[in-house]
VOBA-1610 file (N, C-alpha, C; in pm, whole numbers, padded with zeros to 5 digits, always signed):
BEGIN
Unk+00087-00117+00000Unk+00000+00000+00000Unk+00090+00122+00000Unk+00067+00222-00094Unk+00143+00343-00073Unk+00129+00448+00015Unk+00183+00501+00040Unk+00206+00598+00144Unk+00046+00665+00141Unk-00013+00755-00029Unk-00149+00805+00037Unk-00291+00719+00042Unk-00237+00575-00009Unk-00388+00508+00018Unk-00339+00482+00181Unk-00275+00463+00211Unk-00241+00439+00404Unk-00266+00546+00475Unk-00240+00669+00415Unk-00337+00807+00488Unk-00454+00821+00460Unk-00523+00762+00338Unk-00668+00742+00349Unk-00736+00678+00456Unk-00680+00547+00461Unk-00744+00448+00535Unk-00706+00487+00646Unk-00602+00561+00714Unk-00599+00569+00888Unk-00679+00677+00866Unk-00748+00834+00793Unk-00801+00913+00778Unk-00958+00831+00825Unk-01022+00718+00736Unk-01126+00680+00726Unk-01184+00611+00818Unk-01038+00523+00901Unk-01054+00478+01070Unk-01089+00503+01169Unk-01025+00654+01165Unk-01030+00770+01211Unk-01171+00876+01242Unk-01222+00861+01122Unk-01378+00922+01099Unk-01491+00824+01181Unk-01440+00713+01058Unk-01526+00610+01144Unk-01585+00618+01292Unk-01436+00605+01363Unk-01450+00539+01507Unk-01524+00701+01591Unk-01501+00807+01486Unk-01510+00924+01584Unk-01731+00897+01594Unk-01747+00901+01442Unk-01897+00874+01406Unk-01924+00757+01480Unk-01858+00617+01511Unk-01911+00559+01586Unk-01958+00597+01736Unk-01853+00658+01777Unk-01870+00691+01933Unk-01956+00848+01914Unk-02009+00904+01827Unk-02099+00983+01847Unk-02221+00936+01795Unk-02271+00777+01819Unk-02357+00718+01800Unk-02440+00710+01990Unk-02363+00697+02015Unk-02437+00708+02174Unk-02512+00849+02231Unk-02471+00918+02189Unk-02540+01054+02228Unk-02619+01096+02119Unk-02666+01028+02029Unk-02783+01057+01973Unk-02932+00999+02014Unk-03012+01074+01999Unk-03157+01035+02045Unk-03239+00936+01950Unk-03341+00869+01974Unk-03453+00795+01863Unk-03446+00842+01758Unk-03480+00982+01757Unk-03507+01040+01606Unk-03406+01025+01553Unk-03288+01106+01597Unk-03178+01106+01510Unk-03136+00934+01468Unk-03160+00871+01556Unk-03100+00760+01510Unk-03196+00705+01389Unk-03282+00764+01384Unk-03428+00643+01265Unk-03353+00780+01122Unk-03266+00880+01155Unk-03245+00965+01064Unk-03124+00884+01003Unk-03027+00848+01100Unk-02908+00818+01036Unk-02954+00642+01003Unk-03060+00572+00986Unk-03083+00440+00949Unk-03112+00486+00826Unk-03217+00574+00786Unk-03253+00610+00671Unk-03171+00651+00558Unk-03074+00726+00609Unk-02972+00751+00536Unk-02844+00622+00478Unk-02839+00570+00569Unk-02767+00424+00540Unk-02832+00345+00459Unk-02937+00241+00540Unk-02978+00214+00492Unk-03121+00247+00333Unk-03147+00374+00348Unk-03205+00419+00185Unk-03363+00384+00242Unk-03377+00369+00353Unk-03548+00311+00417Unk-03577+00294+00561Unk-03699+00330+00573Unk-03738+00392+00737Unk-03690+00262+00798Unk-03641+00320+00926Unk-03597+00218+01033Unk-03718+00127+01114Unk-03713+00009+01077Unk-03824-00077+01172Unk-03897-00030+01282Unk-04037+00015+01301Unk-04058+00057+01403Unk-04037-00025+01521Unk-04046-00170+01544Unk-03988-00253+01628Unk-03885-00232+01686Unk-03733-00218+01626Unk-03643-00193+01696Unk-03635-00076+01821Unk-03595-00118+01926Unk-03545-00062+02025Unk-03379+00042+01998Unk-03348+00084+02094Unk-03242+00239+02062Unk-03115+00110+02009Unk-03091+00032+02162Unk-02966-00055+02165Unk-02955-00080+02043Unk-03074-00170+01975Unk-03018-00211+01883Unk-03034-00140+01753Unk-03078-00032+01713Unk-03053+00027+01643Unk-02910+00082+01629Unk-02839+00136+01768Unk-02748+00149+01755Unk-02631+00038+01684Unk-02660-00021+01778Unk-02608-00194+01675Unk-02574-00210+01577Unk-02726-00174+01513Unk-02692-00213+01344Unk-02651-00068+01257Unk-02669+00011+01291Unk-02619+00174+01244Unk-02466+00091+01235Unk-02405+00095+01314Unk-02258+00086+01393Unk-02236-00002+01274Unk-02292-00129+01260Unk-02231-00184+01172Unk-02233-00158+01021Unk-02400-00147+00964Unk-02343-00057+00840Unk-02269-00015+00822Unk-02244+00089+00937Unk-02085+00195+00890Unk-02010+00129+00873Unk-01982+00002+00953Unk-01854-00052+00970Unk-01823-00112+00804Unk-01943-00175+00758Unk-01920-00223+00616Unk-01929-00156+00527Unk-01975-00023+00548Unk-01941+00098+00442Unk-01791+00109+00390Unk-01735+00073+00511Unk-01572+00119+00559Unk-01522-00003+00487Unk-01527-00123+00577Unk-01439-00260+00543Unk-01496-00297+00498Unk-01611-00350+00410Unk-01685-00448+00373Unk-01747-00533+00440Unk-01863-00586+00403Unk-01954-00695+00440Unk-01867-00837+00451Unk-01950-00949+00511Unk-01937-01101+00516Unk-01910-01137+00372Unk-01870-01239+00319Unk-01858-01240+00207Unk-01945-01355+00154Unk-01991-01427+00046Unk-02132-01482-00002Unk-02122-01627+00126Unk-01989-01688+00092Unk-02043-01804+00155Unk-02070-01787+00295Unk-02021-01715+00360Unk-02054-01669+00551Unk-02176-01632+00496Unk-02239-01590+00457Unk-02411-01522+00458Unk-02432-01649+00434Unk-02440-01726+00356Unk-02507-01869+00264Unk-02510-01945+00463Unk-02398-01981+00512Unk-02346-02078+00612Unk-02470-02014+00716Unk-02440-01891+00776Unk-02493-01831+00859Unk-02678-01769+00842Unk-02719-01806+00739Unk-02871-01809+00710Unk-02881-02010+00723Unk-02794-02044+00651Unk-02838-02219+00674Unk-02871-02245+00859Unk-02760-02166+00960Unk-02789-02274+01020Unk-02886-02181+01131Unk-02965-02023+01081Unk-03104-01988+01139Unk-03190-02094+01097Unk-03159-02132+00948Unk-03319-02174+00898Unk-03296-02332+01010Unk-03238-02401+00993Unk-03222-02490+01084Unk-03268-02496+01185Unk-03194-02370+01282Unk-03261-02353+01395Unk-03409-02334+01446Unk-03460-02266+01339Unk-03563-02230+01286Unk-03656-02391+01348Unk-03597-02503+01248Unk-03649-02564+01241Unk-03657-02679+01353Unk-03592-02606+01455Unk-03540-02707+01538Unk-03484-02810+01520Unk-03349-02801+01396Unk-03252-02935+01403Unk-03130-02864+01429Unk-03051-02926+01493Unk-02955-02915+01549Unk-02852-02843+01444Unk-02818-02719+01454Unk-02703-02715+01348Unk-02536-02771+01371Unk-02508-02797+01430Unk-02348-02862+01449Unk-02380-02946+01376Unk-02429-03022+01363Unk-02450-03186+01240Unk-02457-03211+01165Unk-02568-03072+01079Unk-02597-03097+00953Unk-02528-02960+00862Unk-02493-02865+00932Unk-02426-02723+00840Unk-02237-02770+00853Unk-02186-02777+00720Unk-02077-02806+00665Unk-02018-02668+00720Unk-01884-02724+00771Unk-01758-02617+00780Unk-01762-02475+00701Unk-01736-02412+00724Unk-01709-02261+00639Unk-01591-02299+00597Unk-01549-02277+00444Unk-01415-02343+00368Unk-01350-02225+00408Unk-01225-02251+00409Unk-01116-02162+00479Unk-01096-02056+00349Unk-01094-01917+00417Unk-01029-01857+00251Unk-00913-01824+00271Unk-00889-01869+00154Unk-00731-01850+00112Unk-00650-01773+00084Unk-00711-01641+00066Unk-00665-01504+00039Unk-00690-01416+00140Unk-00597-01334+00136Unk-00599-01142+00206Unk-00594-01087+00104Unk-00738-00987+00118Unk-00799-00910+00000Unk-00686-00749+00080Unk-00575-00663-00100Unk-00486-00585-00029Unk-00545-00470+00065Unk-00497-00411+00142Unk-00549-00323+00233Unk-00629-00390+00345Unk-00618-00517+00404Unk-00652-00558+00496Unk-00536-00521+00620Unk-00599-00530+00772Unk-00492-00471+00825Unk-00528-00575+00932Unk-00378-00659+00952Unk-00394-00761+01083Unk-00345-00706+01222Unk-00403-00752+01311Unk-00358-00686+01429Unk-00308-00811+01503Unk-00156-00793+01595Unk-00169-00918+01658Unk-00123-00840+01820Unk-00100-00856+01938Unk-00032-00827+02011Unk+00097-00911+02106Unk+00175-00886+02073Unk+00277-00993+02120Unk+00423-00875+02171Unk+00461-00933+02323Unk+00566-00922+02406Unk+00502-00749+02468Unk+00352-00710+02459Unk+00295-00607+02511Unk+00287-00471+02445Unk+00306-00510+02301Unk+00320-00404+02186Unk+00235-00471+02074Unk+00169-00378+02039Unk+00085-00408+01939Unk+00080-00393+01798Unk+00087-00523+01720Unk+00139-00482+01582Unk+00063-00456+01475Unk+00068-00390+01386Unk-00052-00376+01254Unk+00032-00423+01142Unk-00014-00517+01067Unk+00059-00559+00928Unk-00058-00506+00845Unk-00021-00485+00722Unk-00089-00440+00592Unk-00103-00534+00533Unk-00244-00579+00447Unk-00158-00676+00329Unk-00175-00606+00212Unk-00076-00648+00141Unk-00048-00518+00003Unk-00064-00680-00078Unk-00075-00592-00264Unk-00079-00646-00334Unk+00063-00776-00366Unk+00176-00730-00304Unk+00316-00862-00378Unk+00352-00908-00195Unk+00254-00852-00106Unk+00297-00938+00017Unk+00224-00846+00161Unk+00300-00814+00242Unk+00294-00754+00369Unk+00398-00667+00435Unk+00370-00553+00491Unk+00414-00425+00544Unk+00408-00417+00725Unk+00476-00431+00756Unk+00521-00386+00903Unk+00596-00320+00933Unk+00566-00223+00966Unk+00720-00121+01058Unk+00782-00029+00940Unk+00734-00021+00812Unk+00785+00059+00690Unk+00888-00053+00638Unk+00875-00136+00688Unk+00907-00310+00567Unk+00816-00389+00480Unk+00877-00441+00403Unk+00754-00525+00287Unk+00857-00620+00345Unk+00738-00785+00349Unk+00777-00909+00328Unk+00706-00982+00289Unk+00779-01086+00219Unk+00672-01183+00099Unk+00541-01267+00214Unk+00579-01263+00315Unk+00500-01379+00366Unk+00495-01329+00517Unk+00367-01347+00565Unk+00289-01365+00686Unk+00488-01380+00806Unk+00488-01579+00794Unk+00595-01637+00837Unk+00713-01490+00877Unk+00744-01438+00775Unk+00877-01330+00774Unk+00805-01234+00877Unk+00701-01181+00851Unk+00664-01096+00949Unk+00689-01169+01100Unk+00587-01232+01127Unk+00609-01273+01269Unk+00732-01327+01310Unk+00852-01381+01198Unk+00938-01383+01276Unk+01046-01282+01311Unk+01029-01142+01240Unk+01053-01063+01270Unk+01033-00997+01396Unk+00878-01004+01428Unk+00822-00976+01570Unk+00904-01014+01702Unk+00874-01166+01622Unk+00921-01263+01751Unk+01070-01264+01764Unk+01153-01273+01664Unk+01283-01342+01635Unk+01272-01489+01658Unk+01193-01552+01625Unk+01178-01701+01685Unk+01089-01734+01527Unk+01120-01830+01433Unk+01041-01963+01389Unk+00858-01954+01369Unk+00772-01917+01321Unk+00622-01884+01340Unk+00593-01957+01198Unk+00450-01995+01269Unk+00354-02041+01097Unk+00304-01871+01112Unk+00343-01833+01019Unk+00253-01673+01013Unk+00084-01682+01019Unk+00001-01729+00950Unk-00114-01681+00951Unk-00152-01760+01115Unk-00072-01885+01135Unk-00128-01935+01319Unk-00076-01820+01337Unk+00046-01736+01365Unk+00057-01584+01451Unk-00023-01503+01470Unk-00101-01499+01341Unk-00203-01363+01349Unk-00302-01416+01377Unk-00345-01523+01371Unk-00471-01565+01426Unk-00566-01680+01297Unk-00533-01674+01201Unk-00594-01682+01051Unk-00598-01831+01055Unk-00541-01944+01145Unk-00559-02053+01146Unk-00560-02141+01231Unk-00630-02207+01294Unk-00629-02269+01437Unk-00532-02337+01471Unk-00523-02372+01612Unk-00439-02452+01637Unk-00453-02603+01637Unk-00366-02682+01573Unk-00383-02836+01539Unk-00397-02878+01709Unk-00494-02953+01764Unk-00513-03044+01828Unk-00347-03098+01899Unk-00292-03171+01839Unk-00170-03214+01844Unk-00079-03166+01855Unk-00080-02980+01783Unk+00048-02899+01802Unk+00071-02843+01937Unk+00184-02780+01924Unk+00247-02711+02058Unk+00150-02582+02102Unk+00155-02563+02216Unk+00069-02450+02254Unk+00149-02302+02246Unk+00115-02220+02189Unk+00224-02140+02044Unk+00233-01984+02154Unk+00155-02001+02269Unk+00155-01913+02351Unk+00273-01946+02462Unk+00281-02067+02482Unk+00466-02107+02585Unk+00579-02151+02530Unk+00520-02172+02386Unk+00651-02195+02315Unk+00645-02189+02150Unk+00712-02077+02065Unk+00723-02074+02018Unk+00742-02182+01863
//
């Protein structure tokens, strides 16, 4: 990412979080004002403030970063209707397939040794600290100075059953 799409996006973070937190000191009205405006249609008379606030908050948020992407909506309506139906969803709703990509301008956060890190992902790799590196792996072992599966560092892949516990030992 270049220097002014990275002042956009901390600019737009920035806005964001300020408009988020001046979501609490708005009243009913204003809030059925700023649904309308988002969303393009009167706010449910049902909803209550909380959760209006709620879902305001998040629009914005996917104004900003984007929405779920098709198959999380597909997974996550399967296993209401389920529920819906009273069958159990652990049994019958299939895994969410892992994705395989970082779409560029994603920004990972990890915190490790009490400092908190932000990686970029750019189009030919990843940015930390005003460094590019090809791979997740290089980053965190930069962090660490120690050996890392990069995306287990940042969080992007669970931990195997069988593996080492990546929090006492590297």
């Amino acid at each position: 990412m270049h220097q002014g799409a990275a002042e956009a996006a901390s600019f737009l973070t920035t806005n964001l979080q300020a408009e988020l937190d001046r979501l609490d000191s708005l009243d009913l009205h204003e809030l059925r004002i700023r649904w309308r405006r988002l969303y393009r249609s009167p706010a449910p008379a049902h909803l209550n403030r909380p959760l209006l606030v709620r879902m305001i908050a998040y629009k914005m948020q996917t104004n900003v970063f984007g929405d779920l992407d098709r198959e999380t909506i597909r997974f996550l309506e399967r296993i209401a209707r389920q529920r819906k139906g009273g069958k159990p969803a652990t049994r019958t709703v299939p895994a969410v397939p892992e994705k395989k990509t970082l779409k560029p301008g994603t920004v990972l956060v990890r915190e490790h040794g009490g400092i908190l890190h932000q990686v970029v992902v750019s189009d030919t790799g990843f940015r930390w600290n005003g460094a590019h590196f090809k791979s997740l792996s290089e980053v965190a072992r930069a962090i660490t100075g120690t050996s890392w599966n990069g995306p287990r560092f940042f969080g992007l892949r669970d931990k195997t059953a069988s593996g080492p516990n990546r929090e006492e030992h590297p």
